[in-house]
C-alpha positions as CSV (number, residue, x, y, z in Angstrom):
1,X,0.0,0.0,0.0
2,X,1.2,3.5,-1.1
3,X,1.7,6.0,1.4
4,X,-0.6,9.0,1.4
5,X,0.9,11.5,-0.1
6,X,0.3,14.8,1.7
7,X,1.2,18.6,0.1
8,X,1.8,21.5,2.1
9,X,0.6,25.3,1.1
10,X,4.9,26.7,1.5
11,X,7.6,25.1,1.2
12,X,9.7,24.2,4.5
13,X,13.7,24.4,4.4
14,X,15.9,22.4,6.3
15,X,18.0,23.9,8.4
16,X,20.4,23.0,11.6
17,X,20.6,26.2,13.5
18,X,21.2,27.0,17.2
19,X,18.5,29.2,18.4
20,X,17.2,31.0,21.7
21,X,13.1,31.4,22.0
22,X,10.7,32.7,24.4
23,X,7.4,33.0,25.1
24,X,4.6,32.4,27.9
25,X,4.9,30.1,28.8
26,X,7.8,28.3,27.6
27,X,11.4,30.2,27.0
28,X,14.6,28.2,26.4
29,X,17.1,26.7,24.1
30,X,16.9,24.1,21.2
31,X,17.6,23.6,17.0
32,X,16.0,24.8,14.4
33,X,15.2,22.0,12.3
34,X,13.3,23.3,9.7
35,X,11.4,26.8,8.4
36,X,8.5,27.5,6.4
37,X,6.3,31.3,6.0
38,X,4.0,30.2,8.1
39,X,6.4,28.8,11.2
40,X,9.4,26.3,11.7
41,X,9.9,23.5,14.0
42,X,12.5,23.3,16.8
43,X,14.2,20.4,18.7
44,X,14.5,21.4,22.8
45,X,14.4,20.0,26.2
46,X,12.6,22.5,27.2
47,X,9.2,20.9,27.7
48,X,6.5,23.4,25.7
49,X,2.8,22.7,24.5
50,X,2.1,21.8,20.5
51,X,-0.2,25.3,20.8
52,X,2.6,27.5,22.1
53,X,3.7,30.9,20.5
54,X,7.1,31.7,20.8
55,X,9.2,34.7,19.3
């Protein structure tokens, strides 16, 4: 069975980068792993919810 194949609206890039980021209620440390218009997604310890905005 083929997986399903699923298409996003902007393009995300892959990146590695070192990054600080805070916001209520989380504010820490991590790696950027990837960026996109409409967000990124980072690696950290620091425990955050799904929902949280950073800066």
């Amino acid at each position: 069975m083929a997986a399903p194949h699923y298409s996003r609206t902007y393009r995300r890039f892959p990146l590695h980068v070192p990054v600080i980021f805070g916001g209520a209620p989380c504010v820490g440390e991590g790696t950027l792993l990837n960026l996109s218009v409409m967000g990124c997604s980072i690696m950290t310890d620091q425990p955050c919810s799904a929902e949280a905005m950073c800066a």
